[in-house]
N, C-alpha and C positions, 0 to 999 in steps of 0.2 A: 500309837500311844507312846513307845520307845522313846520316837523322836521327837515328836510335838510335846508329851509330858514327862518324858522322862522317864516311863516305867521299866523298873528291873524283871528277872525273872518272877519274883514272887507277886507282883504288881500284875504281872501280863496271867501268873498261871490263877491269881483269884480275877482278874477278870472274864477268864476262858470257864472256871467254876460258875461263876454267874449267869453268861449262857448260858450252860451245861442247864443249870436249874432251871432258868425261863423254859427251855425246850422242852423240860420233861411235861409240863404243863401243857403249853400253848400247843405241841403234836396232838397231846388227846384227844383235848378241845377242838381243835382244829380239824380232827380227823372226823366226831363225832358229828361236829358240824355242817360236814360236806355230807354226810350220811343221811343227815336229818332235813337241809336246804338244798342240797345238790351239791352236784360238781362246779358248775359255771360260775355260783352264784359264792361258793368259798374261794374260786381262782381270783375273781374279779376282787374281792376284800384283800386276800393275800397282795398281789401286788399293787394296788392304790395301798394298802396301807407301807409297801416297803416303799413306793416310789415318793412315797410323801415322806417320812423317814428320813430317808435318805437327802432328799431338797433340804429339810431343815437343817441336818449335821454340817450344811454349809456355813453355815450362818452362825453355828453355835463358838463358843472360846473356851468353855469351862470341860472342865473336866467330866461331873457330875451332869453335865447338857450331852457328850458325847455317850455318857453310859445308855441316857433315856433314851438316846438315839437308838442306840444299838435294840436294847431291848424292844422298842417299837418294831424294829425292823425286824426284828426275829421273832415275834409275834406274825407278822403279817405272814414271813418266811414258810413257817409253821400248818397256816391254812393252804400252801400250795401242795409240798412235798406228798403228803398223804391223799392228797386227790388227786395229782397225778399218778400215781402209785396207781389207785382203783383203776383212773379212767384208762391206764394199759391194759389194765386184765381183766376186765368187766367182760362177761360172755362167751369169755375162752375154755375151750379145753384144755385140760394139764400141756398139752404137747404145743397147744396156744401161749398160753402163759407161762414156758418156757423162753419162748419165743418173742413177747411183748415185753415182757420182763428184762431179755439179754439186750433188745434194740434200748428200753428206756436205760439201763445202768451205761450201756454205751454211750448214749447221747450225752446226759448227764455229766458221766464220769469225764468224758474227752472235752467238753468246755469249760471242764473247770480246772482240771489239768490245764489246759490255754491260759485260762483267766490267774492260776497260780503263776504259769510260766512269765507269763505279760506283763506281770504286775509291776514288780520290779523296776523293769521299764520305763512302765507308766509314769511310775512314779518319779521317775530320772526326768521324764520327759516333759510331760506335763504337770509335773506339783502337787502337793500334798491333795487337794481340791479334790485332783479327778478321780481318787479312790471313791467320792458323793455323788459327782455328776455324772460319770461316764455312767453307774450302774442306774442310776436315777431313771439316766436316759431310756435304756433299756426295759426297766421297768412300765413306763410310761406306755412304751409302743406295746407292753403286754397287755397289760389294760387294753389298750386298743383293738389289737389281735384276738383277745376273750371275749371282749363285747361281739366282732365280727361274727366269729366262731361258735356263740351262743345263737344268735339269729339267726346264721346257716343253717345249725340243726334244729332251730326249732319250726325253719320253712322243708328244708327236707332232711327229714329224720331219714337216720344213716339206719337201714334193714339189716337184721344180723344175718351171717350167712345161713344155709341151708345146713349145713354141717356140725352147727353148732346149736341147732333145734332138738326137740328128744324126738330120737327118731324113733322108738320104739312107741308112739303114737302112729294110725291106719292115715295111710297117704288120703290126700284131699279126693274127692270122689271114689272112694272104692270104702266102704262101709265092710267092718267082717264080718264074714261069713259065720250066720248065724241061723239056725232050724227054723226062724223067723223068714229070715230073707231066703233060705234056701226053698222054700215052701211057696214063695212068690214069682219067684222064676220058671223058668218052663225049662225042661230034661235037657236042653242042649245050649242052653244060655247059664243054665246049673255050672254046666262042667267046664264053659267058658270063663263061667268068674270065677272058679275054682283052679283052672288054669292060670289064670289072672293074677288072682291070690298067690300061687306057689309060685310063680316065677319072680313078684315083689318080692315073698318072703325072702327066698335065695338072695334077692340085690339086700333085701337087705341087711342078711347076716355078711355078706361081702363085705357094705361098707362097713356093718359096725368093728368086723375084724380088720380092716382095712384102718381105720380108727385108731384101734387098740394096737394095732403093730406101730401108729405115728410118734403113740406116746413115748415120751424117754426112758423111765424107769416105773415101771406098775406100780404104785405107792404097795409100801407092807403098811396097810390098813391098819394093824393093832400096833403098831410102833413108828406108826407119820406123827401122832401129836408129842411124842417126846423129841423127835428131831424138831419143831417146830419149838421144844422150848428151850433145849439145850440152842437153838440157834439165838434164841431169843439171849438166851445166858451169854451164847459168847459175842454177840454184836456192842454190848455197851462196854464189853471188856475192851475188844477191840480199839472203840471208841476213847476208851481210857486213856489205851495207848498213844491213838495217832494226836490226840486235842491236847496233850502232854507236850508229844514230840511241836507241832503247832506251836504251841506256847514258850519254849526252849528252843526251838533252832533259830532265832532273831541273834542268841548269844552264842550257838555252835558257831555259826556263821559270822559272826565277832573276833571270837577265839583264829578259828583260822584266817582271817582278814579279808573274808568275801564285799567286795564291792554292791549295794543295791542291786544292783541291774546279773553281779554273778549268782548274786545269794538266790534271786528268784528261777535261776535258771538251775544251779544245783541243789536246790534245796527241794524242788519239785519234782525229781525224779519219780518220788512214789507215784505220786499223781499219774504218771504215765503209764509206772507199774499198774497199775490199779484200773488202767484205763485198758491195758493189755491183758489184765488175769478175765474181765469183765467179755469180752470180745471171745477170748480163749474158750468159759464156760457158757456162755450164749452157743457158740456152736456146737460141743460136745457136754452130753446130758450125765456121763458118765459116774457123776460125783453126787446124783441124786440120792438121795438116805443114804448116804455112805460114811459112817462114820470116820472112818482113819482120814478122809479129806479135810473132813472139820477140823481134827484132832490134828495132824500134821502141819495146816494152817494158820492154828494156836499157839504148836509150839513155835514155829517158823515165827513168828509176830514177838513170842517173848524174846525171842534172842536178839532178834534186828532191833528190837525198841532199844536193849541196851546199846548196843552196837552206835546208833544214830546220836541218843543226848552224852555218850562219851566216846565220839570219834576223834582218835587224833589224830589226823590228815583227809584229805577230801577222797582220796581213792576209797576209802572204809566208807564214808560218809553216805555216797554215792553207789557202793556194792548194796551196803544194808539196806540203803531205800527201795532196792531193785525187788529186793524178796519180801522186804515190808510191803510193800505195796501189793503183791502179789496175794500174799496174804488176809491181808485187808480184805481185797477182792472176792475170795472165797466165803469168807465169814460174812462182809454183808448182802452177797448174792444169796446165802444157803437162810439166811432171816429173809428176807423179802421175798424170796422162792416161794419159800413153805406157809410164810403169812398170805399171801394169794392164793395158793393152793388148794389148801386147808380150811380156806373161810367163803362165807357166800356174803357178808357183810365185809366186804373192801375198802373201805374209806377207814370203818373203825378201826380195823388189824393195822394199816397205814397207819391208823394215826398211834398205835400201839406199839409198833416197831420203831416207831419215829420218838416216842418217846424213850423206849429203851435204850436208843442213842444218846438221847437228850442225858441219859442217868449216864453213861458210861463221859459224856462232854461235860458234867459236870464232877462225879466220882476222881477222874484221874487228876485233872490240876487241882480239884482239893486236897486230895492228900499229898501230891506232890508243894502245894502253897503252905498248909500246915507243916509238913517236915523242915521245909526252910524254915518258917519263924521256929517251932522248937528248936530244932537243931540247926541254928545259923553257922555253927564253927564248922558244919562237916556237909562241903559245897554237893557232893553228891548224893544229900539222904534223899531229897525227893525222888531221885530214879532209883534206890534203892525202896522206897516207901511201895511206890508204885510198879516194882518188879514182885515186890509182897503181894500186891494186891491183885497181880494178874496170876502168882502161882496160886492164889484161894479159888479165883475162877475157873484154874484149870482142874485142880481139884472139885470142883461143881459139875463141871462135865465128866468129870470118872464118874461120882455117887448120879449123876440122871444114869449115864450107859450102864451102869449096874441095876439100878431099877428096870430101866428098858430089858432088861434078861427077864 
């Protein structure tokens, strides 16, 4: 938009508000939809509707044609996110969807770090165009790949494993032992099924402890739903943050004289960060209900956010993305964690976390796009506006953790 129309910061940060508000919507909806029609049948919507989208934004010139665009596409966007989300952690145990959860934020998080890193590039290389077509393309073959994928499973439906059954249901032929059944049997077939019985029972307080040792951290039961909302609090803050910095680094990367092709390459730091906090917390569970993780996360996030939209040299630019990112990481693994966790309805929570983002993507470039129009004489009130607006969130997480007592 910069280039092709010209937009300044306060141009690019109401249009990243805009987003910001479609999402808060189109996740719910989106979420609640996969919950109520499926998984397959909201993947398949999702991307036909971005790969069509996206075709069109080829074709469009206006300015007002490029918005619709957008917002179509982030509509469709919307019906995917949250039903991916379930369809990792649908039928897992905590120690499961630990586990589905770190592979999807990995996957996720490392292609799009690429796709930031690439961009740049791209755009060097092959022309304004292929920021429409190249993802068009992709879209397209998802569709493709969903349809595939839907009819595999619905010719061989994928069995859940044996581990993930309640086991504290009587194994298949051995009925309990009951004054009924014991009365039926004869004195030496008695004390075989009886035999029988206690050597199952032993296997299976085994596994169940065998089980309970896999998990990461035993939830604290009367204080998992307030980590789930304090996370819920701090993901859109987060969110503030990074759709802010998004919106503003086209003109950091101005200020210091970064080429297309370097800006995408320094400016995507976090992206990596973020790709490496995700990887880091997938394998150790350590940071489960643990507040000081959160809280240290938060503050680490306020300082790099300034640090980034007023760097003056690239060294700074690129330190503060290292720990922003990091950051980032924490706070929306510890909301999608505990939203899986915590819920047996996973599409909706998805689409509830996803909108929480949605409010934090639209929250920070509004007030950062209002501070500029008030105050245009004083170039840094937006990251001032918005460094206000993440010290009331961190104040949000003191008064949950003091309830939480």
């Amino acid at each position: 938009m910069a280039k092709t129309f010209g937009f300044g910061n306060r141009a690019n940060l109401s249009l990243a508000a805009l987003n910001g508000f479609i999402c808060i919507f189109a996740a719910w909806w989106g979420g609640k939809f996969a919950q109520r029609f499926g998984n397959f049948t909201a993947l398949k919507l999702g991307f036909f509707t971005m790969a069509v989208a996206l075709t069109c934004g080829m074709f469009v010139p206006t300015v007002r044609g490029q918005i619709v665009v957008m917002g179509a596409m982030l509509i469709g966007m919307c019906f995917t996110w949250p039903t991916l989300e379930a369809m990792a952690s649908e039928g897992e145990t905590s120690a499961g969807i630990q586990r589905m959860v770190g592979l999807y934020n990995v996957v996720w998080a490392g292609t799009g770090a690429l796709a930031d890193f690439m961009g740049g590039m791209m755009l060097d290389k092959l022309g304004l165009k292929s920021i429409f077509y190249v993802p068009a393309a992709i879209m397209f073959f998802q569709v493709v790949i969903t349809f595939w994928l839907a009819r595999r499973t619905r010719v061989s439906p994928i069995q859940e494993p044996a581990s993930s059954g309640n086991l504290t249901q009587p194994l298949q032929g051995c009925d309990p032992l009951t004054p009924q059944s014991q009365s039926s049997l004869g004195p030496s077939r008695t004390g075989q099924h009886s035999a029988t019985l206690g050597f199952e029972a032993e296997s299976l307080r085994d596994s169940q402890a065998a089980i309970a040792a896999t998990k990461p951290n035993p939830r604290p039961i009367a204080k998992a739903k307030w980590f789930l909302r304090m996370a819920w609090l701090a993901n859109p803050f987060a969110y503030i943050a990074l759709n802010t910095v998004i919106a503003v680094v086209p003109g950091v990367a101005n200020k210091l004289g970064l080429s297309a092709t370097m800006a995408g390459f320094c400016c995507s730091v976090w992206c990596f960060a973020r790709f490496a906090a995700f990887f880091g917390l997938w394998a150790w569970s350590g940071w489960h209900y643990r507040f000081r993780w959160l809280l240290t996360a938060y503050l680490a996030l306020l300082l790099t956010f300034a640090l980034i939209v007023l760097a003056p040299n690239l060294a700074v630019l690129v330190a503060a993305q290292i720990v922003f990112g990091g950051a980032l990481g924490l706070i929306y693994y510890s909301s999608l964690f505990y939203s899986m966790d915590l819920s047996e309805t996973k599409s909706e929570h998805g689409g509830i976390h996803e909108a929480a983002i949605g409010f934090g993507n639209f929250a920070g470039p509004a007030v950062a796009a209002s501070s500029l129009y008030f105050l245009p004489q004083y170039a840094s009130s937006g990251v001032v506006g918005v460094c206000v607006l993440l010290v009331g969130g961190l104040a949000g997480l003191f008064a949950m953790r003091g309830r939480m007592r």
